[in-house]
C-alpha positions as CSV (number, residue, x, y, z in Angstrom):
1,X,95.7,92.5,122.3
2,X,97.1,91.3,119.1
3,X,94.8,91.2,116.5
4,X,92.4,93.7,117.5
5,X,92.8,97.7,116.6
6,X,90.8,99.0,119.3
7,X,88.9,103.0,119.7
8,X,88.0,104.5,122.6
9,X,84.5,105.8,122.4
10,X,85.6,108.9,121.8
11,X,87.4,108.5,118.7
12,X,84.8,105.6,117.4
13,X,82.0,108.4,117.7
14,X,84.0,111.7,116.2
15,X,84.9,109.0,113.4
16,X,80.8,108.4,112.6
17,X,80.2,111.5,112.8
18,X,82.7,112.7,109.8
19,X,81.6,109.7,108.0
20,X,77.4,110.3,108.3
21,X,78.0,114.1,107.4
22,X,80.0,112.9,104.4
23,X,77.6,110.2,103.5
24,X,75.1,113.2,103.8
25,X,76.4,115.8,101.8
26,X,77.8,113.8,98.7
27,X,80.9,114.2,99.2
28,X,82.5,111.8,97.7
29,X,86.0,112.5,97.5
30,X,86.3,113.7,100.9
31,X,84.9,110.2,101.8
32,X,87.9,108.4,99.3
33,X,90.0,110.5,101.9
34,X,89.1,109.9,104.7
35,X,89.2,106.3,103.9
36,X,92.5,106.5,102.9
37,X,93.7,108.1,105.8
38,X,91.7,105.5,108.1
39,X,93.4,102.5,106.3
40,X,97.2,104.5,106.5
41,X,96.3,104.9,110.4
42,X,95.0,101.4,111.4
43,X,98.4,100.1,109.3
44,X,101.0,102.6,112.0
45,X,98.7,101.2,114.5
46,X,99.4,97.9,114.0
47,X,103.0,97.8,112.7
48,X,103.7,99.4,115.9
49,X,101.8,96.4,117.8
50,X,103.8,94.3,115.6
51,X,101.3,93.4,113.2
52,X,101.9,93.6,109.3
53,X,98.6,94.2,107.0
């Protein structure tokens, strides 16, 4: 598994979904957000696997 940060379907498809509305609407910030928030995520993720970025 290390190496890979992996989303069920689920998750993958509820994330595209906030993304494409935001892409939509203009919504810039909100985008700089959720980006942010993605990034902090995927780094708890894999510190907890034992991975550093």
């Amino acid at each position: 598994m290390q190496g890979y940060v992996m989303f069920d379907d689920y998750e993958t498809s509820e994330l595209l979904d906030i993304l494409n509305y935001i892409l939509r609407s203009g919504r810039w910030k909100e985008l700089e957000y959720v980006y942010s928030e993605l990034v902090l995520e995927l780094r708890k993720r894999s510190e907890l696997m034992g991975m550093i970025y």
